[in-house]
Structure formats: C-alpha cells, structure tokens
C-alpha positions as CSV (number, residue, x, y, z in Angstrom):
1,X,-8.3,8.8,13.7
2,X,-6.6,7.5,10.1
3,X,-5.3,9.2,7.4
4,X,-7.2,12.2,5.6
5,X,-7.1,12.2,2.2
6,X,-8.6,15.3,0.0
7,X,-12.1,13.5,-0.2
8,X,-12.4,12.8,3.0
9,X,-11.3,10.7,5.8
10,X,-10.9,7.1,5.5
11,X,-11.3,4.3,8.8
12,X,-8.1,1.6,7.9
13,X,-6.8,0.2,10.9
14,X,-4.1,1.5,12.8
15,X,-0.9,-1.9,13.0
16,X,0.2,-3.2,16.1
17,X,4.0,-1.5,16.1
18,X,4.8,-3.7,19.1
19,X,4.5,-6.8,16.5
20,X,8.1,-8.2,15.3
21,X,6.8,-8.5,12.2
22,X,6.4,-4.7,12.0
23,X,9.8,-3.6,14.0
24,X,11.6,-2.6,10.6
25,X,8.9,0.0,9.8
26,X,7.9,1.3,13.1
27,X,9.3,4.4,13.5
28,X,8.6,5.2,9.3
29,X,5.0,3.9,10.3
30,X,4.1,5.8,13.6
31,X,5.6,9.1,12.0
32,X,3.5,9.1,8.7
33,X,0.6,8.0,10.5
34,X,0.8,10.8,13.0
35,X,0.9,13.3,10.3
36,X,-2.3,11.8,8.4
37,X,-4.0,12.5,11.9
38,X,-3.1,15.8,11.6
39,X,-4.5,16.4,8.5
40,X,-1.9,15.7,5.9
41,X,-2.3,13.2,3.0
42,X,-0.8,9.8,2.7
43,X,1.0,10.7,-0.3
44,X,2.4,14.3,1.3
45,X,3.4,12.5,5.0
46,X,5.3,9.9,3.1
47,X,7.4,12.5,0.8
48,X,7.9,14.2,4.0
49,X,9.0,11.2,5.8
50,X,11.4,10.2,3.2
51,X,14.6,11.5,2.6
52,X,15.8,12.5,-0.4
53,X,17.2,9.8,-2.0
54,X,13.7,7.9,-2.3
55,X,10.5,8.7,-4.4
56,X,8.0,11.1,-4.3
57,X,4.6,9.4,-3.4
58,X,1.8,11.4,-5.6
59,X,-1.8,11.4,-5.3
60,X,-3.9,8.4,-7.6
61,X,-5.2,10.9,-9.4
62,X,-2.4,11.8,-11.4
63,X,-1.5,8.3,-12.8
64,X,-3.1,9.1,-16.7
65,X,-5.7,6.7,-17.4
66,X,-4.3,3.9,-19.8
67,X,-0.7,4.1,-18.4
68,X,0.9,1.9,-16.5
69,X,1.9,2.3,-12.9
70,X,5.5,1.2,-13.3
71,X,5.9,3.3,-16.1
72,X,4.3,6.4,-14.9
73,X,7.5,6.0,-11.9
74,X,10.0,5.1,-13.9
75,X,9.0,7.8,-16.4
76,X,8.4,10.7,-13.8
77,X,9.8,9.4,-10.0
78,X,6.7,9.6,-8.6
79,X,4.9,6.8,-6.6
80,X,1.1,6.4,-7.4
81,X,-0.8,6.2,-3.8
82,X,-4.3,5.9,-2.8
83,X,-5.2,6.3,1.2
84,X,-5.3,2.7,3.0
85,X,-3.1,0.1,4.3
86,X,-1.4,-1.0,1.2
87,X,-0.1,1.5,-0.6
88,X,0.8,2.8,3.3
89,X,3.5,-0.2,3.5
90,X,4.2,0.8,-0.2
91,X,5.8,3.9,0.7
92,X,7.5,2.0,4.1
93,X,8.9,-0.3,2.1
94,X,10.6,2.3,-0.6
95,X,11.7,4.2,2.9
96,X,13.7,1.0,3.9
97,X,14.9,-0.2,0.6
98,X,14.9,2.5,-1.7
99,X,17.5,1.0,-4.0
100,X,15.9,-2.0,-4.8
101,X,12.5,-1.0,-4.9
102,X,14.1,1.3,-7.8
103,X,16.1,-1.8,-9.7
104,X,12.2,-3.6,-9.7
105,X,11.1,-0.7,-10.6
106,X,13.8,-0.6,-13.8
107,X,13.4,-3.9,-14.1
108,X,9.5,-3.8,-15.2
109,X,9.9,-0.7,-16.8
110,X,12.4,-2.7,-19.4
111,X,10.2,-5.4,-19.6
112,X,7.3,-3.1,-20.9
113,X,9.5,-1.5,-23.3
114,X,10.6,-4.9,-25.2
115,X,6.9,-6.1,-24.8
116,X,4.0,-3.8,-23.6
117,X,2.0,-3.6,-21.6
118,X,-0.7,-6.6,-22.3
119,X,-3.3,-8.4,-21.1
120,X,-0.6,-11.2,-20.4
121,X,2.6,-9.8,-18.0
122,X,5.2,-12.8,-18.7
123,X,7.3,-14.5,-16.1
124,X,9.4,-12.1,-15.5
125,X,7.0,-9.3,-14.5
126,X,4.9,-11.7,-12.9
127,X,8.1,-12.8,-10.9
128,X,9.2,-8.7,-10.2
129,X,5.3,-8.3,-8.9
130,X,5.1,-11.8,-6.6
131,X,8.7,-10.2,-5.0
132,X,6.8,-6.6,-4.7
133,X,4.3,-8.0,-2.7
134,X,5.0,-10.9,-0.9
135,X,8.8,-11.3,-0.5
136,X,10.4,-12.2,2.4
137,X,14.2,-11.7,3.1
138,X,16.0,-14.2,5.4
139,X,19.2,-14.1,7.5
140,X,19.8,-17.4,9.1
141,X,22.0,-20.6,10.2
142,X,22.5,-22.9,7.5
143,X,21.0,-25.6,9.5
144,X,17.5,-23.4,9.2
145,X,17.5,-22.8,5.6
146,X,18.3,-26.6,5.0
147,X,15.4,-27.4,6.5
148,X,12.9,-24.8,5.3
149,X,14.1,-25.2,1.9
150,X,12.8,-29.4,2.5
151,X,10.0,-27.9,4.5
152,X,10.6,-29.9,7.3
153,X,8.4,-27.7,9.2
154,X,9.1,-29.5,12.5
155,X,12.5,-29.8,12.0
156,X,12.7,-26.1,11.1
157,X,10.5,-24.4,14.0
158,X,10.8,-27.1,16.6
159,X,14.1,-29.6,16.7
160,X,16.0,-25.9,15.5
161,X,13.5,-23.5,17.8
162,X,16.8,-22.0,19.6
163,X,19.0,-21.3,16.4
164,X,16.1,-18.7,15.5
165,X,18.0,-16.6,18.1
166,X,20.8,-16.2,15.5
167,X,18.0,-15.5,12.8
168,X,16.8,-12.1,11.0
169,X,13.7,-12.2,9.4
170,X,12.3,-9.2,7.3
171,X,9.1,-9.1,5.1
172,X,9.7,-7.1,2.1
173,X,6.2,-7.5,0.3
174,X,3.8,-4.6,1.4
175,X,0.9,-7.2,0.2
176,X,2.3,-9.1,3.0
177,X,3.0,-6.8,6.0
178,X,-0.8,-5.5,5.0
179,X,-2.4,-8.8,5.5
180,X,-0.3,-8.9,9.0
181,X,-2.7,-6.1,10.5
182,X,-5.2,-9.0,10.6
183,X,-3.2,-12.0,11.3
184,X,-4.4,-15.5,10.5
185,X,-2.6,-18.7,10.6
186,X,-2.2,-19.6,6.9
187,X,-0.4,-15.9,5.6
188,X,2.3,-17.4,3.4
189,X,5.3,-15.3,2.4
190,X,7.9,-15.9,-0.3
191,X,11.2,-16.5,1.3
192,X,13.7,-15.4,-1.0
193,X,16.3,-18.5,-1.6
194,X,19.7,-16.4,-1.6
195,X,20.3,-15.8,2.2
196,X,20.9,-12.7,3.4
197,X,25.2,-12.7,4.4
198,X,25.3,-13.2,8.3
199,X,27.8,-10.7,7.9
200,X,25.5,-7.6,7.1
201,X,24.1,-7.8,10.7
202,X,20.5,-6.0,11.2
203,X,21.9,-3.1,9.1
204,X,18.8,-2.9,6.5
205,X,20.9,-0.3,4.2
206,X,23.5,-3.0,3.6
207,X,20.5,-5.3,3.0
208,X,19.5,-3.3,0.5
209,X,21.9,-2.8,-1.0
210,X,23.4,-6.2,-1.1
211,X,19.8,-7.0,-3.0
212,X,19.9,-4.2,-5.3
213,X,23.5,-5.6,-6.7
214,X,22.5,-9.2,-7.2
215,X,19.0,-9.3,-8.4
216,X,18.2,-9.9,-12.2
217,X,15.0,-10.4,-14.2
218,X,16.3,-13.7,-15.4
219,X,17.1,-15.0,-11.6
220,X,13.1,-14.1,-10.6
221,X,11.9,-15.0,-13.9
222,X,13.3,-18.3,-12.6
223,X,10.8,-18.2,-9.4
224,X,13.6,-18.4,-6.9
225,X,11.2,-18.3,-3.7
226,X,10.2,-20.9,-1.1
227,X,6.9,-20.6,0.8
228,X,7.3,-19.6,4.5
229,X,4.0,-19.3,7.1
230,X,5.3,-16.6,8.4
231,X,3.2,-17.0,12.3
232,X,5.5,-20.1,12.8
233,X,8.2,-17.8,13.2
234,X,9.5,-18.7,16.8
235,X,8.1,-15.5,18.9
236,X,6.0,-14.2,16.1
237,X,2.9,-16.0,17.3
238,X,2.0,-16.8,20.8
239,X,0.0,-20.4,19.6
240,X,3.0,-21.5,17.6
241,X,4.9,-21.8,21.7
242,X,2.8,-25.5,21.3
243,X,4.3,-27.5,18.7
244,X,0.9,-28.7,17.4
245,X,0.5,-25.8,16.1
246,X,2.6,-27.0,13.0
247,X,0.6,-30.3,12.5
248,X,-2.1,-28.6,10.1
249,X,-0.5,-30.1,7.4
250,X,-3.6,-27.3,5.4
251,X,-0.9,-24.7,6.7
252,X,2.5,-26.6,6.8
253,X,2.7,-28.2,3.8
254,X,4.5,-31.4,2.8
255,X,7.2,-31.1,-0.3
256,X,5.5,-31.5,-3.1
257,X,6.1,-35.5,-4.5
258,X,7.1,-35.4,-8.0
259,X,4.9,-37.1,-10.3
C-alpha cells in the first residue's frame, strides 16, 4: 500500500531500508511511509515527521502557476511536494540536512533576484541544482580520495578494498537515492571534492553543518564534483565482490586525456 494523496492513491515502490545506501534515511523513511499507509498525505507525514527546525512540505497545488519553486520556499518556508519517490527523498533529505538544504535554498533564491528567472539558469544555479540532486558527500582515507579523484577505479575499489572500512559514504541528492530503488550498474553520483573531516564521525548534524558553513555559489559555480558509480562501493553491491566488475570501462571511466 503507498502513499494516499487527496486524488487518490498512487503505486511507487516501497525502498529496500536494509540497503546501505538508504541507512541515513531509514528510520525518516519507514515512519513517513507508515503514515501515507494510513491515509495521510506525503506532504502532511513529512511536516509531521520533521521537527521544527525544518520546512513545512505543502501540497503541489499551492505553488502559483508562473513562480518558481525555490522562490515560492524561500518566500513562504514551504516545500512544494507531489506524491512519489522523489519528492519523498526530498523531504528525507531536508530531515537530515536541514541547514544546508536551506543555504541552497538562499543561495538560488539570490541568484533569481540578481537575474530571473529565465529560460537559461546560469552556472551557478545549474551547479546548486546538480548538488540538489545528485551530490554525494564522502568521509574517507586520503589514500581513497587520491585515487578516486584520478579515477583509478581499480586502485580505488580493489588495491584499497579494506581502507573502505574507515570510509563514510552519504548520498545527498534525492534524484540519486530515487534512482537507487531500481539499481543498475551505471548510477553515477557527484562526489563532492571537499572531504568530509574524519573527525565529525557518522554524526550527520555535524555534517550538516560543517556543509552549511563552507558552501558558496562561487565554489559550485566552479563544478567542484567528481563522478563516483556509486554500486562499486565495497559492500554496496554484491557483483562488485568480483573485481571484473570494474573493467566496463562504459561504467568506470578513464580520466579524461586533454586535448
């Protein structure tokens, strides 16, 4: 049974908690999914779920037609949400790392004030929206972020396999964890290049919080991502156990050679 919306019920999936991937927003997840089996709208199970100190999620229907969605929250501190998957890991996301989410969320909102909205977003909105979505924060040895940043993809997930045991890896983009529900080999997130300090441990507040002090539109407008496949993750996958699985060089890419 899924989430029941006021026109209806809908039929998206239900994730696999019990995936790693997934283990930040488990207990957020289970909880506002058990209340949209009972009858209560996404928007209304996320509000509940939330504290305080985060958003209110709002029904579609009352972004006006013609604005924009990161004005209508910056302007009112409501979150636009339609039933299904991805606005679901929307509101998970804003439960884990309210302060950010609110700094992209300033961050757009200035960047339509000095330009509009457009046809065109510019880098720096372009940048805010590819970290929305598809981010991915990492906490790891030096040796593994030397060689992810070369993509040395064997190197990284096979010479290094055991230092992953001193690795924390957490998806931030809610286009990402949303594709995840259907996993296929080539999902590609965008690691973000400043490493998480080793010595905020698996405490996701001092994550976000840590993020929310050091992000600026002119460090995303400057792209500051590498691509990760995120099923090579050492125990995210059961094929990736054979190393093979990192030969499809379709998946695994080679650094670019400059021209």
């Amino acid at each position: 049974m899924c989430c029941v919306p006021a026109d209806g019920p809908t039929t998206w999936p239900a994730p696999d908690w019990a995936q790693l991937w997934n283990a930040p927003f488990a207990d957020d997840g289970a909880a506002v999914r058990a209340a949209c089996e009972q009858g209560v709208p996404l928007p209304q199970a996320l509000t509940q779920r939330i504290d305080a100190a985060g958003p209110r999620f709002v029904p579609q229907a009352e972004l006006p037609e013609g604005m924009a969605y990161e004005q209508f929250i910056f302007d009112t501190g409501g979150v636009p949400t339609r039933d299904g998957l991805h606005d679901f890991f929307n509101g998970l996301v804003w439960a884990r790392f309210p302060a950010t989410k609110r700094l992209l969320n300033r961050l757009q909102a200035a960047e339509i004030a000095k330009a509009g909205v457009g046809q065109v977003r510019g880098p720096v909105r372009d940048a805010i929206t590819l970290f929305d979505e598809n981010a991915v924060l990492l906490q790891a040895p030096d040796e593994l972020w030397d060689a992810l940043l070369a993509r040395e993809w064997s190197r990284l997930f096979v010479e290094l396999r055991p230092l992953w045991a001193q690795a924390r890896l957490v998806l931030f983009g809610h286009a990402l964890t949303e594709k995840l529900v259907a996993p296929y080999k080539s999902i590609t997130g965008h690691v973000y290049r400043a490493p998480v300090p080793l010595a905020l441990g698996a405490d996701l507040t001092a994550w976000d919080g840590w993020l929310a002090a050091r992000l600026t539109a002119a460090e995303l407008a400057s792209k500051p991502f590498t691509p990760l496949p995120v099923l090579g993750v050492p125990g995210w996958w059961p094929a990736n156990e054979d190393p093979a699985f990192y030969a499809d060089a379709g998946v695994f890419r080679p650094p670019r050679v400059p021209a």
